[in-house]
C-alpha atoms as one frame of an Amber mdcrd trajectory, in Angstrom:
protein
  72.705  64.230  40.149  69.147  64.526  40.054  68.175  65.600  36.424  64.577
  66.896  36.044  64.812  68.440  32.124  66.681  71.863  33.578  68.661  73.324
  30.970  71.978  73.306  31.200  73.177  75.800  28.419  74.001  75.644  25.045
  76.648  73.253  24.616  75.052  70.232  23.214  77.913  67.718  24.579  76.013
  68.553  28.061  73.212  66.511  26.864  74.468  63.771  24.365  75.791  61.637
  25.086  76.667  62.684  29.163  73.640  63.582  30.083  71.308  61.208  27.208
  73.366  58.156  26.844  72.564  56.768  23.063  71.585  53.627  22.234  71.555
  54.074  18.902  73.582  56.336  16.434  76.405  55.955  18.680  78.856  57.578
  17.045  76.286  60.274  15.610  74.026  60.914  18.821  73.275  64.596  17.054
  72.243  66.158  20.393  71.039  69.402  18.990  68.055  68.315  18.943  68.013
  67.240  22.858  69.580  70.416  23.355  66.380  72.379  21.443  63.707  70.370
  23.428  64.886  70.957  26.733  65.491  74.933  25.824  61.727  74.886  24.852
  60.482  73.268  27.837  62.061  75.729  29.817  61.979  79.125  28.130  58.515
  78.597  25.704  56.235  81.663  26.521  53.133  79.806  28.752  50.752  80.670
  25.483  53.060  78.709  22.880  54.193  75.889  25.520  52.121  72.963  24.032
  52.969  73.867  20.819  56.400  74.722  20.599  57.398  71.670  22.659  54.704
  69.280  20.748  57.716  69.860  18.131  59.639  67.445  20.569  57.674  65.536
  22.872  54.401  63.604  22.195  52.789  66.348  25.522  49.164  63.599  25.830
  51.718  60.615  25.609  53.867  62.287  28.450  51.034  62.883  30.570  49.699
  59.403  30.101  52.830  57.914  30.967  53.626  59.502  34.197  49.830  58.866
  35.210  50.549  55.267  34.798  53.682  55.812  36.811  52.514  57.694  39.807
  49.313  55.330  39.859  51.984  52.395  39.757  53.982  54.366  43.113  57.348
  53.788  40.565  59.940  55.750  42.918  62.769  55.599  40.062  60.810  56.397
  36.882  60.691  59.456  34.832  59.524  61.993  37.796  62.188  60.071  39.906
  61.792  60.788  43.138  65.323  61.637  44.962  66.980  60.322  42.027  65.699
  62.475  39.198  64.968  61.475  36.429  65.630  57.873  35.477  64.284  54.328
  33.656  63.595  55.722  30.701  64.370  55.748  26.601  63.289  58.279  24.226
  63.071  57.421  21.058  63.104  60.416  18.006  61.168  58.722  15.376  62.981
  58.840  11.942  62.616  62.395   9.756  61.271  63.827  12.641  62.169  65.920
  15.868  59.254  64.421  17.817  59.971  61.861  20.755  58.362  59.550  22.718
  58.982  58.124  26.475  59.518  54.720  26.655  59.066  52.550  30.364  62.249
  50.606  31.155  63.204  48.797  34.454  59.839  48.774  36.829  61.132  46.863
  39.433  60.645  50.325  41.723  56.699  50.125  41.421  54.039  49.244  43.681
  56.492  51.419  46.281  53.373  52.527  48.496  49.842  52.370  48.052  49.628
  55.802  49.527  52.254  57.637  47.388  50.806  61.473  46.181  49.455  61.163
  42.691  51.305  64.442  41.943  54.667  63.404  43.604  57.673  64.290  41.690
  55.536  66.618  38.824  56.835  69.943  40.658  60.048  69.003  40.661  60.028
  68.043  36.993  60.198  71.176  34.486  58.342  69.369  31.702  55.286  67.534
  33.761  55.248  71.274  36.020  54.833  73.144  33.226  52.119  70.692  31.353
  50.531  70.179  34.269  49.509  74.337  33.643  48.011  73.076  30.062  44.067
  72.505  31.089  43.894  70.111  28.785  47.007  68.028  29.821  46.359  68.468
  33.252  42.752  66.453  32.105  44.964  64.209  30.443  46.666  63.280  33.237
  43.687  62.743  35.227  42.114  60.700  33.068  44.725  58.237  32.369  45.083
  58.079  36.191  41.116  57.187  36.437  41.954  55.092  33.858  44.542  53.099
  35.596  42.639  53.524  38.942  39.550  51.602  36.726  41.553  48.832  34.872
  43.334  47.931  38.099  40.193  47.278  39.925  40.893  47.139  43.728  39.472
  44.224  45.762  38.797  41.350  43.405  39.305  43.278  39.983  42.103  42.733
  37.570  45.165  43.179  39.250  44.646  41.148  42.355  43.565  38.112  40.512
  46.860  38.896  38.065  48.904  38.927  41.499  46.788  35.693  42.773  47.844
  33.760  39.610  51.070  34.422  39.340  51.632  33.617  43.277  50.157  30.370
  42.825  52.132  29.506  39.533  55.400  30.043  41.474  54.376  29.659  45.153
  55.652  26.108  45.496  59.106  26.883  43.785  60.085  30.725  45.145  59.448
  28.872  48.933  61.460  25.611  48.271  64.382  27.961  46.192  67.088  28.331
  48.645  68.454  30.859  46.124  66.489  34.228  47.449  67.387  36.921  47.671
  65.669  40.251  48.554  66.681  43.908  48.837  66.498  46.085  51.914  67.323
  49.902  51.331  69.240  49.010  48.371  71.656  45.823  50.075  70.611  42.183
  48.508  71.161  39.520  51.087  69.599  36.086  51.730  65.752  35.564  52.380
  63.689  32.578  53.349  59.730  31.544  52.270  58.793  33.629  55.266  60.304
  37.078  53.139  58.665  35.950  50.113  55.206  35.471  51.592  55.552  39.248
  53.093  56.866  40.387  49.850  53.719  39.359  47.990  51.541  40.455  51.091
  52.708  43.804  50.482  51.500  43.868  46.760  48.266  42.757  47.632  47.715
  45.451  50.081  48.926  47.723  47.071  46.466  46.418  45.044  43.031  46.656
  47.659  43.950  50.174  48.367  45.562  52.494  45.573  42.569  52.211  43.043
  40.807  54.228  45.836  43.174  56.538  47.090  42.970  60.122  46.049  45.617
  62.215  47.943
């Protein structure tokens, strides 16, 4: 229903395993600790944000990851879009209450080369709130320079990454009369001609979000 880290009380069944579906411990998800994060994202005094929800969530790690994200144009990541949050894990590391966001499913990036760098981080309590740390706003920032840098535009990394892979598989995606594609969500046939657009589309990506700063 559009989750973006509200909290929803202080019955822990709300949040494990409805809301956080566990992977592991299955039969022990112990969601107090969910339940704890989330209250301290939302209620934390501004002065003691970063460091009474560092107790939960790696805050530089967060930023990092949602830089790469938004850089990426992922519609259905962890700022989510219309769908909230989503295509995520977070793991608790062992002895600890600390977590960390871990990417899962990218098939949604690369969306639109002129997608907002700050889409989705109002909506989210946890990225709207850090984003009001100076220093993880700078975070942020610099991981999306960062991105912005390693991806290159014209000629840099990613566009001769797309280039190889397109001419590894060009000969077998046209002759495979197995396509399919996705439009708004319904997969139906597609020819060579859908493929070739497909992969058009990720090279203007590719020549135009390293320099886009909106």
């Amino acid at each position: 229903d559009g989750y973006r880290l509200e909290y929803l009380g202080p019955d822990q069944t709300l949040y494990s395993p409805a809301m956080w579906s566990p992977k592991t411990r299955k039969t022990d998800p112990d969601p107090a600790n969910i339940e704890a994060m989330v209250r301290a994202v939302n209620f934390a005094p501004d002065a003691d944000f970063e460091r009474e929800v560092s107790k939960y969530v790696d805050l530089k790690q967060f930023m990092t990851y949602i830089a790469t994200e938004n850089f990426l144009a992922d519609f259905d990541g962890v700022l989510g879009g219309p769908f909230g949050m989503n295509n995520f894990y977070f793991y608790r590391f062992a002895g600890t209450t600390v977590g960390q966001f871990l990417p899962w499913d990218k098939d949604g990036t690369f969306s639109w080369e002129g997608k907002s760098i700050f889409d989705g981080v109002e909506e989210n309590v946890l990225a709207r709130r850090a984003m009001q740390v100076p220093e993880l706003r700078k975070t942020y920032l610099d991981a999306l320079a960062k991105a912005a840098a390693l991806a290159g535009g014209p000629g840099g990394w990613m566009d001769g990454e797309i280039n190889r892979l397109y001419y590894q598989i060009r000969g077998m995606a046209r002759l495979d009369p197995n396509k399919q594609c996705s439009t708004a969500g319904v997969i139906h046939p597609c020819g060579a001609e859908d493929f070739e657009r497909e992969v058009e589309i990720i090279r203007l990506f590719t020549r135009e979000r390293a320099g886009f700063d909106g």
